[in-house]
N, C-alpha and C positions, 0 to 999 in steps of 0.2 A: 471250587468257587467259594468265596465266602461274602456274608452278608451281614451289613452292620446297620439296627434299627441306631439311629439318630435324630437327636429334642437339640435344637440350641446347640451343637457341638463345632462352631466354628473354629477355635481355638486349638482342638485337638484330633478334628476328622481328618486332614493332611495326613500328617503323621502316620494316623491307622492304615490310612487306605496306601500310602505308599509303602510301609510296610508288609502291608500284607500282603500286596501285591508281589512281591518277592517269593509270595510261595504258592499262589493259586491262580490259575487264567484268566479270572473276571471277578470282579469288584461288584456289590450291589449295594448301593446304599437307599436303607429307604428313609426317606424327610419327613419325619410325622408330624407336619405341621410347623415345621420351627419358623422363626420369625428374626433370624439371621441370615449368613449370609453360608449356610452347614450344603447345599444345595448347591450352591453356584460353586463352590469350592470343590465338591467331589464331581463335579461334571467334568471340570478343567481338567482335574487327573483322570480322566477318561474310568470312570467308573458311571456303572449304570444304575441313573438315579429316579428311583418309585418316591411319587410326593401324593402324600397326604394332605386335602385342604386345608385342615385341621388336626389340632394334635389328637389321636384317638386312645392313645396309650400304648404300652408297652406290647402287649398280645396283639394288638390289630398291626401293630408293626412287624412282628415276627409274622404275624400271618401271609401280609405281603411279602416278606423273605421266601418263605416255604412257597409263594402261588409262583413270583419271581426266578426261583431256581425251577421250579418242575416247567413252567415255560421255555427255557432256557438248556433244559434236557441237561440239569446239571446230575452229577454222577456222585460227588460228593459236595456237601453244603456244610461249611462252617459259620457256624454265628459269634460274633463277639461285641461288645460297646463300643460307641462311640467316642469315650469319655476316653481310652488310652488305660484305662484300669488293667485289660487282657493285654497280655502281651504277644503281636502278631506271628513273633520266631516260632512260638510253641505250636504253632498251626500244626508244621508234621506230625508233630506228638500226638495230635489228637484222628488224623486222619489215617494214620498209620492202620491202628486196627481196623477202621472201615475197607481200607484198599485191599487189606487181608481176607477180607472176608469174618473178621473174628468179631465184629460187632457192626450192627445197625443204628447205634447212637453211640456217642464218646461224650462223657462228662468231664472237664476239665476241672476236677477238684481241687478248690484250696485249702482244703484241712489233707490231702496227700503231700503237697508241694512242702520241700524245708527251706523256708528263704525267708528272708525280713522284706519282703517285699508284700506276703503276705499277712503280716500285721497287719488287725484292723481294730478299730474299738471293741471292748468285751461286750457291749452289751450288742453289737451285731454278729459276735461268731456268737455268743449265745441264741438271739434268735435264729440263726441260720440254725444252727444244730435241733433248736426245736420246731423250723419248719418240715428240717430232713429227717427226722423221727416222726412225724405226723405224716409226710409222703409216703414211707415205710411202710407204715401202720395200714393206711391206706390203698396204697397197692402192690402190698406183699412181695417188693422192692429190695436189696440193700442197696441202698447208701451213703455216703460221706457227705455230701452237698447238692441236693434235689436243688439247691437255686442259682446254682452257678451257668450264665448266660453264655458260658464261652464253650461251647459246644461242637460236635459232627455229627451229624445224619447220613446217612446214605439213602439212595434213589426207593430203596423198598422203604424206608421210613417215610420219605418227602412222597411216596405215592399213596400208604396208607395213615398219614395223621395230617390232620387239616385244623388246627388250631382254631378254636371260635372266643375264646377267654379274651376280654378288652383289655384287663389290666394285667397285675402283676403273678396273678395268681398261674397265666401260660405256662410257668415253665413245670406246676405240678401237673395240669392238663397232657403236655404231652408224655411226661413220663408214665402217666396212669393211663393213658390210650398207647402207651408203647408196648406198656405191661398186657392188658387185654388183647391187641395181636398179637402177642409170642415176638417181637422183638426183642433181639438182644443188645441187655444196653452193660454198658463196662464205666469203669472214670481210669482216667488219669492222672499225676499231676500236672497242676497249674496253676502258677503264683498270681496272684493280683496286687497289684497297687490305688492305695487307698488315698496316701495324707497326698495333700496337695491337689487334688481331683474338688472340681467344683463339687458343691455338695448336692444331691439326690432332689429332682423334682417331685420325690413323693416321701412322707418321714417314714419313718422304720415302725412305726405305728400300722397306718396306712398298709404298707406292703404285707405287714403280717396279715392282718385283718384280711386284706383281698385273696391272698393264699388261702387262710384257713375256709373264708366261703367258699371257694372254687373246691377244696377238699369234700366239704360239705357237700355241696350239687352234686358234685361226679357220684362219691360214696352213695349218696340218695337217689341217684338215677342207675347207677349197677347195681344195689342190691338194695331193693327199697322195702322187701321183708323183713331183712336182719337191719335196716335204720332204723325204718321204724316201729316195727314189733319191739324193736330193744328201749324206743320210745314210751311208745306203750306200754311196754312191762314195768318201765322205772315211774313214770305217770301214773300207772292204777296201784302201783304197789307203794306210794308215797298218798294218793289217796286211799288204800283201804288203811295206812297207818292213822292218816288223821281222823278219817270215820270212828276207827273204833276208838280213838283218844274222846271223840266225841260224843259218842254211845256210852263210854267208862263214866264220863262226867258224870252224863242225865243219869244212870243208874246207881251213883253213888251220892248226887246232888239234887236231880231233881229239874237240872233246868240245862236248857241245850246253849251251848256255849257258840253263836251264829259265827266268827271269825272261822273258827277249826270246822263247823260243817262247809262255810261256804270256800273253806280251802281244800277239802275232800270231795267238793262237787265238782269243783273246777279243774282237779286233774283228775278226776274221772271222766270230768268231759273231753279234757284232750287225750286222755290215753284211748277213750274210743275213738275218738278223729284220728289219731294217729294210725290207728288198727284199720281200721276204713282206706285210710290213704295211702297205707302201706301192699295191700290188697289191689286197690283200685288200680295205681300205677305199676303191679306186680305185671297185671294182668293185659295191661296197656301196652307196657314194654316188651312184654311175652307175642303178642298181636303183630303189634311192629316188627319185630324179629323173624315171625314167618313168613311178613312179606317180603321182607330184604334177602 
């Protein structure tokens, strides 16, 4: 099965769905919102169409993908654009190790693929590369391309991860709830095509930004000791440095210099708050946990 979240894609949703249609049983597309004609086009080609009233974003669309195929009692779920960037041929490539059993997600990587098709401007294989070293980082991971949407799940993925991220930040969410069940996730290659693709309803600003908070939350909701104790620690140790620059003053001058104390108080005061919150939600999470 696969499924294509779709914004405005009337131009190039044909294409995909017929395509892809050549290598999996059922077409899902979900509408999130668009305000053309991306909807009435993949109905026609008998593909099964989830509309959103409104656009919700990138996550709340993959979420209807994943509620969509477990409905559906699908076995395997591929996701890819609507845009025609993925190309639908390489669907086996990616389903392949699912149907083996050899992995519970397939990451279709475009830093594996050698082709000119994956050219793209440097300043987004750059970010891409440091969003895919902060997922790393984050969920004691390897990979190549943590943002690459052209994806495989299998039925024990699509029964234990339930996407909640609205925006773009989804695709480090499910990799780091893949990681905490003991899923096995692998990549592939897989090319993408860039130039000529209308351009991105969110700028590359934007997507980083939403990624790196989504990294944030999860990182602070799994281990909210090591967040922010390490908060804490760099907070009070940045305030006892200005303290005692301040202390140095009055003892060699005679007079308290109020910028340097009232920048020593104030991250004294958040390195306790941090210490406090990191504690409080330790303990909260730890609660929750015994009763689930």
């Amino acid at each position: 099965m696969a499924a294509i979240p779709a914004y405005n894609e009337e131009k190039t949703i044909a294409k995909v769905i017929v395509r892809a249609t050549k290598h999996v049983d059922k077409v899902i597309v979900v509408d999130d919102g668009s305000k053309d004609d991306t909807a009435l086009i993949a109905e026609s080609l008998g593909a099964v169409v989830v509309r959103h009233e409104r656009n919700l974003g990138y996550g709340a669309a993959i979420r209807s993908c994943f509620s969509a195929a477990r409905d559906l009692k699908a076995d395997v779920l591929v996701t890819l654009d609507g845009d025609g960037q993925h190309d639908p041929d390489q669907i086996p490539r990616l389903t392949e190790p699912v149907r083996e059993g050899l992995a519970d997600i397939v990451v279709g990587s475009r830093f594996l693929a050698k082709s000119d098709k994956t050219e793209s401007p440097r300043y987004r294989q750059a970010g891409i590369r440091a969003l895919t070293r902060l997922t790393e980082a984050a969920s004691h991971s390897q990979l190549t391309d943590a943002q690459s949407g052209f994806r495989a799940y299998s039925r024990r993925a699509l029964e234990e991860i339930m996407p909640t991220e609205q925006g773009m930040g989804v695709s480090v969410e499910i990799l780091m709830k893949a990681v905490e069940r003991n899923l096995r996730i692998s990549e592939v290659p897989a090319t993408a095509a860039y130039y000529g693709l209308e351009t991105s309803t969110h700028s590359p600003l934007y997507h980083g930004l939403d990624v790196i908070a989504s990294v944030i939350k999860f990182t602070s909701i799994r281990h909210p000791l090591l967040f922010y104790g390490g908060l804490s620690a760099v907070a009070l140790a940045i305030s006892l440095g200005f303290g005692a620059w301040a202390i140095d003053i009055y003892a060699r001058e005679g007079r308290l210099v109020t910028n340097i104390a009232l920048v020593a108080v104030a991250f004294g005061f958040v390195g306790i708050l941090a210490f406090f919150a990191g504690v409080i939600l330790f303990t909260l999470i730890s609660v929750i946990r015994e009763k689930t």
